[in-house]
C-alpha positions as CSV (number, residue, x, y, z in Angstrom):
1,X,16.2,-21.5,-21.5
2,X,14.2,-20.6,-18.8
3,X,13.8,-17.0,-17.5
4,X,14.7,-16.2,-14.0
5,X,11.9,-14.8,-12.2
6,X,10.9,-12.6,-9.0
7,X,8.2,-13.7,-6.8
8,X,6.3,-11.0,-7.7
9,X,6.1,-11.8,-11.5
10,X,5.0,-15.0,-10.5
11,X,2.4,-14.2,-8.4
12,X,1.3,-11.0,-11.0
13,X,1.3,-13.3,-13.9
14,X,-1.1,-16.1,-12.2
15,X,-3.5,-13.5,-11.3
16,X,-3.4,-11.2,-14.6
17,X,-6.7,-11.4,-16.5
18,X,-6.0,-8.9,-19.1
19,X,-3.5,-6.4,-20.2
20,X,-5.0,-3.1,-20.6
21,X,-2.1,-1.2,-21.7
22,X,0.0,1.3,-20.3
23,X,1.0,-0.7,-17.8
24,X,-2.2,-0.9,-16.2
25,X,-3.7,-5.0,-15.8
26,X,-6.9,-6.5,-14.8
27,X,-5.7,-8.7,-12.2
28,X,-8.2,-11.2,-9.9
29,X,-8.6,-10.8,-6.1
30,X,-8.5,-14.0,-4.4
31,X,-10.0,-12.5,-0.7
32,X,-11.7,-9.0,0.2
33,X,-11.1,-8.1,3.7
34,X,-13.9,-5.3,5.1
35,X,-14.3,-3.8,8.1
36,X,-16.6,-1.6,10.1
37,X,-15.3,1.9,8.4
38,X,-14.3,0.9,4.9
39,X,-16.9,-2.1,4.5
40,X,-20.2,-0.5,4.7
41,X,-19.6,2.6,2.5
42,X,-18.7,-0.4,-0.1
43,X,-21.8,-2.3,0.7
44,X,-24.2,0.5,0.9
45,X,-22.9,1.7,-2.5
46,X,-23.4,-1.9,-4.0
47,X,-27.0,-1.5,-2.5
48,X,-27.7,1.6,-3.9
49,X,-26.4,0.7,-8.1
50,X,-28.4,-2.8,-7.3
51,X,-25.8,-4.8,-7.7
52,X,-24.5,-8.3,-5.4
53,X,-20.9,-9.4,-4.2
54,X,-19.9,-11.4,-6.9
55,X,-18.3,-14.5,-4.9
56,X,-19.3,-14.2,-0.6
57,X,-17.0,-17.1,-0.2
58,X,-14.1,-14.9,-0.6
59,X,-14.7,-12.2,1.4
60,X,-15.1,-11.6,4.9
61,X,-15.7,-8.8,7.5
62,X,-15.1,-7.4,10.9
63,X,-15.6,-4.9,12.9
64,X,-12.0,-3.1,14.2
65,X,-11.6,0.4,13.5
66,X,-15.2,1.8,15.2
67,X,-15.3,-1.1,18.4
68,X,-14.9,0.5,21.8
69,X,-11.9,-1.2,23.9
70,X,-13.1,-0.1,27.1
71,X,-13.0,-3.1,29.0
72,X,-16.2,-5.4,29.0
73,X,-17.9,-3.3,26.1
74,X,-17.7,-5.4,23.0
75,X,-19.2,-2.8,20.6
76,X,-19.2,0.8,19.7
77,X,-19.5,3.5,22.8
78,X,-21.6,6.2,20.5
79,X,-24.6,5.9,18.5
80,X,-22.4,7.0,15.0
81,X,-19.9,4.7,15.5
82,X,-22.7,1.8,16.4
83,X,-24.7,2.8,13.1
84,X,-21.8,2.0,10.9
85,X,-21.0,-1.7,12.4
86,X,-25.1,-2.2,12.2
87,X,-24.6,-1.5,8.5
88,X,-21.9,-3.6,8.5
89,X,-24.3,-6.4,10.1
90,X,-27.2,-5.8,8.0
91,X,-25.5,-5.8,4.7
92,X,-23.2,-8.6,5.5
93,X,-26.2,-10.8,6.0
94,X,-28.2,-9.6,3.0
95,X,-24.9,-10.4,0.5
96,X,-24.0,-13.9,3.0
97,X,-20.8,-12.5,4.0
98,X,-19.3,-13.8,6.7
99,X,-19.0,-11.6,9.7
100,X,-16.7,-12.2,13.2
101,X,-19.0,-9.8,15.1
102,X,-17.8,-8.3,18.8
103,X,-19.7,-11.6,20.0
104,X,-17.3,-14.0,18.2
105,X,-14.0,-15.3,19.0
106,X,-12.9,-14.8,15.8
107,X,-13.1,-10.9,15.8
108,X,-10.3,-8.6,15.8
109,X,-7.7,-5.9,13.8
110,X,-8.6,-7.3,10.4
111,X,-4.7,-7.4,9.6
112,X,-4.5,-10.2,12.8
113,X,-6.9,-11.8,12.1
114,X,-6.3,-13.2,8.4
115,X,-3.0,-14.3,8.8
116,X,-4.2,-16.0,12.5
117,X,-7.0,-17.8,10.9
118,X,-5.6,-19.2,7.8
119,X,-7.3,-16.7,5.6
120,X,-3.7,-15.3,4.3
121,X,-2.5,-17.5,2.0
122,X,1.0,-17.4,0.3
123,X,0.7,-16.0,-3.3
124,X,-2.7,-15.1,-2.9
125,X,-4.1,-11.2,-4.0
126,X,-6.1,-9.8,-1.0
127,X,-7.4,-6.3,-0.6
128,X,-8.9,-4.5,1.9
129,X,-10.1,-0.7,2.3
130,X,-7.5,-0.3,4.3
131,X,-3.4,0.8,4.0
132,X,-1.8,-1.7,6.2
133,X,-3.1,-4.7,3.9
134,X,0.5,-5.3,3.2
135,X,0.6,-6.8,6.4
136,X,-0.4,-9.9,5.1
137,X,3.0,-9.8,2.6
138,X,4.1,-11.6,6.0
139,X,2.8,-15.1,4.8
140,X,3.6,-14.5,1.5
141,X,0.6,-12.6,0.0
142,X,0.5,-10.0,-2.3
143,X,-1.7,-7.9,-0.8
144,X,-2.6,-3.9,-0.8
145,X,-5.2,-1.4,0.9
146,X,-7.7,0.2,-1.4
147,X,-9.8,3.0,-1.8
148,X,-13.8,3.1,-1.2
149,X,-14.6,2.8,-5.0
150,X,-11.7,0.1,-5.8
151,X,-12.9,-2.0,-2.7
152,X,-16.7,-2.0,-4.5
153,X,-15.2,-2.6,-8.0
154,X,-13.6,-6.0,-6.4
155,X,-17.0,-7.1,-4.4
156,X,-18.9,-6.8,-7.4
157,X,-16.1,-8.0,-9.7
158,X,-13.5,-10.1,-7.6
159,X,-11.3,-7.9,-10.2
160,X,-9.3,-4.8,-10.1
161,X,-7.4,-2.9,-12.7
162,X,-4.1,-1.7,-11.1
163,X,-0.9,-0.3,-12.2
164,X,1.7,-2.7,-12.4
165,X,4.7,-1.6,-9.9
166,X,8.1,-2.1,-10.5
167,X,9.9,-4.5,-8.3
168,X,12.7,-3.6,-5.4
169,X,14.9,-6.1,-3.6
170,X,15.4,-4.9,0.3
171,X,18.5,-7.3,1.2
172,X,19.4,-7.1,4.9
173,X,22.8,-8.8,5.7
174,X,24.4,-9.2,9.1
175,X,22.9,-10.3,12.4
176,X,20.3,-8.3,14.1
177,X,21.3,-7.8,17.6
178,X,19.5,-9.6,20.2
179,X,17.9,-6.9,22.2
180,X,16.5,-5.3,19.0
181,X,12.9,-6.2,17.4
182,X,11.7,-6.7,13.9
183,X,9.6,-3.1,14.9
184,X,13.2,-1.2,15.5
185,X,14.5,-2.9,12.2
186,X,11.7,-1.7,9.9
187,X,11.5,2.0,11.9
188,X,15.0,2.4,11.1
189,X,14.9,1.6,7.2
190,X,12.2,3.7,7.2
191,X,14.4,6.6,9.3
192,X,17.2,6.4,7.2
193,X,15.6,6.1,3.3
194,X,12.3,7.8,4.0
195,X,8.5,7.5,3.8
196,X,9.2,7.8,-0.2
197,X,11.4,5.2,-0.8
198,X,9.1,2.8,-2.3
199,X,6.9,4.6,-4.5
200,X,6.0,2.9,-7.2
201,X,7.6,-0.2,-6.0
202,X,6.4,-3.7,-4.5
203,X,8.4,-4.2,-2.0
204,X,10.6,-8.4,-1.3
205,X,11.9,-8.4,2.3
206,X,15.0,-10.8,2.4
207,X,18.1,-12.0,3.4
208,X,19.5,-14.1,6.5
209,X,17.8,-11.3,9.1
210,X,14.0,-11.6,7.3
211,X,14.9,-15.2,7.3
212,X,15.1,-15.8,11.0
213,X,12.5,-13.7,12.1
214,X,9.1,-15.8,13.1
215,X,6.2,-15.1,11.1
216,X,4.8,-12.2,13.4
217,X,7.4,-10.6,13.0
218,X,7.5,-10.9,9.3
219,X,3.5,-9.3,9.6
220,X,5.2,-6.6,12.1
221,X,7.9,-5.5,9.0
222,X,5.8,-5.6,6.5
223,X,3.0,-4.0,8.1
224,X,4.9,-0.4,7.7
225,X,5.5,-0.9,4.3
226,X,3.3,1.3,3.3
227,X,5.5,4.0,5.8
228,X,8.0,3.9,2.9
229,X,5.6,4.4,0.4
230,X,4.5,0.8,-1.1
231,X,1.4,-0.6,-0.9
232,X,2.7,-4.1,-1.6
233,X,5.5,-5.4,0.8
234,X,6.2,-9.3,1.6
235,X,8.3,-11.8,2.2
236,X,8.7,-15.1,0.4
237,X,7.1,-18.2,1.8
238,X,9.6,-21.2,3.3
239,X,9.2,-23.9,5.6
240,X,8.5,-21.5,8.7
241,X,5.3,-19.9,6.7
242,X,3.7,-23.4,6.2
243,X,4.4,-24.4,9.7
244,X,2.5,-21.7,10.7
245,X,-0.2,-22.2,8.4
246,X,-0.2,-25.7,9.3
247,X,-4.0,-26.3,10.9
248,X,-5.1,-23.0,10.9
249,X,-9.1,-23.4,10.9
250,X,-9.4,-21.8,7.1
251,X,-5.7,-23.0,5.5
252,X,-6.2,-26.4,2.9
253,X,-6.5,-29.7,4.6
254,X,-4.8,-32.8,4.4
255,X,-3.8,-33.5,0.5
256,X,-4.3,-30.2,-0.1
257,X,-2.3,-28.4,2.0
258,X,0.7,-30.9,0.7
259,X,-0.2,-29.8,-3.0
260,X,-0.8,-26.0,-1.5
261,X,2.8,-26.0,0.5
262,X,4.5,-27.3,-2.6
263,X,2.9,-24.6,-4.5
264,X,3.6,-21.9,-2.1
265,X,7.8,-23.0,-1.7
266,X,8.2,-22.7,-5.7
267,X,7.2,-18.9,-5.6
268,X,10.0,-17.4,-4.1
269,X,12.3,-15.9,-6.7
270,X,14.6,-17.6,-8.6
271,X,18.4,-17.3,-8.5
272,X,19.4,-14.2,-11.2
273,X,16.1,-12.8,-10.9
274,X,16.2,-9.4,-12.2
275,X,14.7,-6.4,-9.6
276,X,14.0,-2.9,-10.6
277,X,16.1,-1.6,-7.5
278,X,17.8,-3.4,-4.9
279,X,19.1,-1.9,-2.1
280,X,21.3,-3.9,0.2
281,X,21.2,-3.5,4.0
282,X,23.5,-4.1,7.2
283,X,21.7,-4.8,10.5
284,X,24.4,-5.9,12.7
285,X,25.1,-2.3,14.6
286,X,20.8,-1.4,15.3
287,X,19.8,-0.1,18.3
288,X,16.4,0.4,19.5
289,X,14.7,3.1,17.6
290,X,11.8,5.5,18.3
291,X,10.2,8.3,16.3
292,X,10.7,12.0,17.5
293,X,8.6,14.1,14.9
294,X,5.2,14.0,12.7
295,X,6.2,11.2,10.2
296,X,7.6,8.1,10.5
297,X,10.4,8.8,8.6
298,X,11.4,11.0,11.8
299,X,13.2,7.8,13.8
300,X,15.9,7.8,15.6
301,X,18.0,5.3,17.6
302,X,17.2,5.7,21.4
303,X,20.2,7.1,22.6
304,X,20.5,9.6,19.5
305,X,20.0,13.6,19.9
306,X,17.8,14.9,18.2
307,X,17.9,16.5,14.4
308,X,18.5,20.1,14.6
309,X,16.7,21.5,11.1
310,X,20.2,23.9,10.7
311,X,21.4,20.7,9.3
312,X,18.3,19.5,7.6
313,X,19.6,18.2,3.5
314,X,17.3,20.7,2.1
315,X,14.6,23.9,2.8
316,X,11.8,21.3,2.2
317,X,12.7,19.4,5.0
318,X,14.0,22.3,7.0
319,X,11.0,23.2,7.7
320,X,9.4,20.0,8.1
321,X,11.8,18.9,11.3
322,X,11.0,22.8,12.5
323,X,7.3,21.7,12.5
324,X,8.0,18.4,14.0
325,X,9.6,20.1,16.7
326,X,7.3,22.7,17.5
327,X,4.5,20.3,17.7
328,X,6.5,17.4,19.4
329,X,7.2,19.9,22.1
330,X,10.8,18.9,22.0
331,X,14.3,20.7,21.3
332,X,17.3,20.1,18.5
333,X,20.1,18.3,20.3
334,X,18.3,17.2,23.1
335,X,19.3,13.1,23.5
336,X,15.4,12.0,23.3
337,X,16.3,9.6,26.2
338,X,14.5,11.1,29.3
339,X,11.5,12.9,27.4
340,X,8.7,12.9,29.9
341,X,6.2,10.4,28.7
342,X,2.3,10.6,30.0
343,X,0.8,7.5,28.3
344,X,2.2,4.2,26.2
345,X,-0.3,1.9,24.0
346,X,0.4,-1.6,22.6
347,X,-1.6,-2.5,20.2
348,X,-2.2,-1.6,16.7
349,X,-2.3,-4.0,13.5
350,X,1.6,-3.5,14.1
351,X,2.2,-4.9,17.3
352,X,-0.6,-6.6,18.9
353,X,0.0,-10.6,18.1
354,X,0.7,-12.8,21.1
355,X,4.1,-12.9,20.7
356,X,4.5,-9.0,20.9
357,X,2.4,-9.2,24.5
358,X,4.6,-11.9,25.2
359,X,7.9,-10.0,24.9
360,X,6.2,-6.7,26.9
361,X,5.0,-8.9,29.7
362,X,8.6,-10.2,29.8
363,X,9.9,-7.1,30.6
364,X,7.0,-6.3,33.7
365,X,8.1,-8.9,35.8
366,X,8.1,-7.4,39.2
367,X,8.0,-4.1,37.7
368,X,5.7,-1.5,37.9
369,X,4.0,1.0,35.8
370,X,5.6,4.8,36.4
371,X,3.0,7.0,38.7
372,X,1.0,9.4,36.3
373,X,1.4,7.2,33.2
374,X,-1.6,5.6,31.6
375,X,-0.6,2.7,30.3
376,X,-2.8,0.2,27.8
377,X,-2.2,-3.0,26.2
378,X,-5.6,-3.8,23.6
379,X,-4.9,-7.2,22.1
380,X,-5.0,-7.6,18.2
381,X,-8.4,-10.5,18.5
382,X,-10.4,-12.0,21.0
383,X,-8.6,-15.0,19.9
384,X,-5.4,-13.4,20.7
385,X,-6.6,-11.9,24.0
386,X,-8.0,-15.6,25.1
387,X,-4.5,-17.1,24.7
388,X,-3.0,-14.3,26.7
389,X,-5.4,-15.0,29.5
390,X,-5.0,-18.6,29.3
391,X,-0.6,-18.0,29.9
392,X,-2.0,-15.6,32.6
393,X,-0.5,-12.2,30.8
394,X,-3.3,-10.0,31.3
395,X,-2.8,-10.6,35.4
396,X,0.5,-9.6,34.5
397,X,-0.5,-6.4,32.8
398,X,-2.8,-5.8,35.4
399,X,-1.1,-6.3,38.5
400,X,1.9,-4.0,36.7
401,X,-0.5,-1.4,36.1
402,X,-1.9,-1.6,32.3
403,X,-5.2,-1.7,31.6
404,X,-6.5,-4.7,29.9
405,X,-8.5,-3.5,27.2
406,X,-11.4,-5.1,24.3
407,X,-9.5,-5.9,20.9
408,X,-9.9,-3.2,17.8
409,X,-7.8,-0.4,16.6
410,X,-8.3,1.3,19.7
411,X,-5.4,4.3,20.0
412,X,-4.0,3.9,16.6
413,X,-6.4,5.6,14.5
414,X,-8.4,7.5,17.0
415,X,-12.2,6.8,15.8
416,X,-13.2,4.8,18.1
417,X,-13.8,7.0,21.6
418,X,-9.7,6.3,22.4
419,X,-8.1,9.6,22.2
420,X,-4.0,10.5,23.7
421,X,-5.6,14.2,25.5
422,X,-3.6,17.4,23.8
423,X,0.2,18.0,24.1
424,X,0.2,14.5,26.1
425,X,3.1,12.3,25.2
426,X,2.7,8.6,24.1
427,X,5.1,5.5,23.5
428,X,2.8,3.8,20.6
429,X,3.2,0.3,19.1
430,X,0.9,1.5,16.5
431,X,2.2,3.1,12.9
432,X,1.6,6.2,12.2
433,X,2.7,9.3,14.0
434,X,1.1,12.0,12.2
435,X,-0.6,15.4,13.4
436,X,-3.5,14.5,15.3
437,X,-3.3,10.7,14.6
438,X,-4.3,9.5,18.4
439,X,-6.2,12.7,19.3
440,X,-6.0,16.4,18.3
441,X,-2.4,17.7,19.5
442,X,-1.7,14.2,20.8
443,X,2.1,13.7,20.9
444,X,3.0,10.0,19.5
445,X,6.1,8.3,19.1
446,X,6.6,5.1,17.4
447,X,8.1,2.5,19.1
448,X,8.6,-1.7,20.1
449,X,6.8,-3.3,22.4
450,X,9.6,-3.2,24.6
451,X,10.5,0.7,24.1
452,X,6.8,1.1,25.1
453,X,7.1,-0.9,28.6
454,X,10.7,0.4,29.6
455,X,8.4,4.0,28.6
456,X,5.9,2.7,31.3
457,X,8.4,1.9,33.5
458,X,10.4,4.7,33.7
459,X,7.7,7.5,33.1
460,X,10.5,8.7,30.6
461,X,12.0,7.4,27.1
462,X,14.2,5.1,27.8
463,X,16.7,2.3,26.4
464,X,14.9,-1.0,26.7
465,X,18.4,-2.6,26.9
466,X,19.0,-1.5,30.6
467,X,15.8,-3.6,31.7
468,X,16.7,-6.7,29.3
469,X,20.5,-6.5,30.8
470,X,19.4,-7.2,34.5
């Protein structure tokens, strides 16, 4: 009789080299993803113990975290920043790695750019030294961010010795309204279990919601899995995963891809498959949501007040919403509708695709961008960015009042030269919301793409619905 299986234990078992007890494995990487803040610590150090990337052909680099988006710049805007992508460069070369410099249209958010190119394959293990790797659990991979020494371990090695998780089963049932994006949906699981939820856990997205949501989205869900405290999240390939894999520049060709699609169609789990934990949930009364506090398990829907710590569930997180608070510069009870907002970004590995510019230029048409807001849209790739121009978006941004900026990480993670300026408030695409994320004292609140332009719009947080309505 056979035994019903999860995805995951299909995937874990064809990668498992050796069992090392304990629960720990020796499992093999199938792609290594660097970029320009991560990568060349790992490079250097291989330089430095004498010692080569094992297999070139299976990794690949680019710079995102450190490039400049001002517009026209295409590299780094300080001599720091520019010494770590030219180490990036140099040792890239020396170990015949393949690099999509600033100069190439293939360059981007390292998270875009694998799925975009092919590079994300269903059922394949891919690392990167980075904690949104789960991103690519959107076409199917199992795939996780590591730290400096684990991301050198699996260059020299194309093997890592990891901890077996247990397995949880997110089951969303009901119809996700129509004015309400895959980014609200994920925000508000994370709002309502917390950023601990899935500890321990690799994460399967599914259920007739997942199900209908394109590809992109799928990256956008599990992108902030590691929000609720996973470092694997995905969700299982079907026919829309190898229709968009279909002719990307590095998926299988011809008989290939038939044999790969075949393979990739048999991995989801089986009927009876037994999870660790399944939680089960309904999506048919969401709203849009947006983050108030310092952690993006602080999410609310838009036209909620917000949490008054009197009736936080414990002291612990008492004092945590107090904090939030006094550093948000808001006040329990207030609804966060009509919070005065300074700046809005899209971008981010979270919502930078074409499709997300797509549904924020949607919303501009013969609009305009609030006086005193400074708002930015930074593309996820050059290869992204080119489309855009080509459909005539960035006029769109630009005669709304964006900026059009160079793709990278830009706002998100603030090492680059883009800083939010202290106690400013901005409507971010991006994924994190913590204490000096986008700048020191920057005020950030999570959000859609289309929270972030009816932000722009209205200088204020406001419900996205009232623009879609007219």
């Amino acid at each position: 009789m056979t035994i019903a299986k999860t995805m995951f234990d299909k995937v874990w078992a064809e990668h498992k080299v050796a069992e090392l007890g304990s629960d720990y494995e020796l499992v093999h990487i199938d792609r290594c993803f660097i970029h320009d803040l991560s990568g060349p610590i790992s490079l250097n150090d291989l330089k430095k113990r004498e010692l080569s990337v094992l297999n070139p052909s299976l990794v690949y680099a680019t710079p995102d975290h450190l490039v400049s988006s001002d517009p026209g710049n295409g590299g780094a805007n300080d001599p720091m920043r520019g010494k770590f992508i030219d180490i990036l460069r140099k040792e890239c070369d020396s170990q015949n790695i393949a690099l999509f410099d600033t100069d190439n249209i293939k360059q981007g958010i390292v998270h875009v750019v694998g799925p975009a190119l092919g590079l994300s394959l269903p059922g394949t293990t891919i690392v990167c030294g980075d904690s949104h790797t789960c991103t690519h659990g959107g076409v199917g991979a199992i795939a996780w961010g590591v730290g400096n020494s684990e991301l050198t371990h699996s260059l020299a090695t194309q093997c890592l010795i990891e901890k077996r998780p247990k397995t949880m089963l997110l089951k969303f049932v009901g119809e996700l309204p129509e004015q309400v994006s895959a980014k609200d949906l994920i925000l508000s699981v994370i709002g309502r279990f917390g950023s601990d939820l899935g500890e321990g856990y690799a994460l399967e997205y599914a259920g007739s919601p997942i199900e209908k949501l394109s590809i992109e989205e799928r990256l956008t869900i599990c992108n902030l899995t590691v929000e609720l405290g996973a470092k694997i999240g995905f969700v299982a390939p079907d026919e829309k995963t190898v229709t968009y894999l279909h002719d990307l520049e590095y998926s299988p060709k011809g008989k290939a891809f038939n044999l790969a699609a075949e393979h990739w169609l048999s991995l989801r789990s089986d009927d009876g498959a037994q999870f660790d934990k399944t939680i089960e949930i309904n999506v048919g009364d969401l709203q849009p949501q947006i983050s108030w506090g310092i952690n993006p398990e602080h999410t609310i829907g838009i036209t909620d007040e917000i949490p008054d710590p009197k009736f936080a569930p414990n002291e612990n997180t008492k004092d945590a919403w107090s904090q939030a608070l006094d550093y948000m510069g808001l006040k329990a009870g207030d609804k966060i509708e009509g919070a005065k907002v300074d700046q809005v970004f899209i971008g981010s590995c979270a919502n930078s695709r074409l499709s997300d510019l797509q549904s924020a230029a949607a919303l501009l048409v013969g609009r305009r961008v609030a006086e005193g807001v400074e708002a930015w849209v930074v593309p996820g790739s050059q290869q992204v960015k080119k489309i855009a121009e080509d459909l005539g978006l960035d006029k769109l941004f630009v005669d709304a009042g964006f900026q059009w900026r160079e793709p990278g990480c830009s706002l998100c993670p603030a090492a680059n030269g883009d800083f939010v300026a202290p106690e400013k408030r901005c409507i971010s695409t991006s994924n994190r919301n913590f204490i000096g994320r986008q700048g020191p004292q920057a005020r950030t609140h999570l959000a859609s793409p289309e929270v972030a332009v009816a932000a722009a719009i209205f200088g204020k947080i406001t419900d996205p619905r009232s623009l879609m309505a007219k």
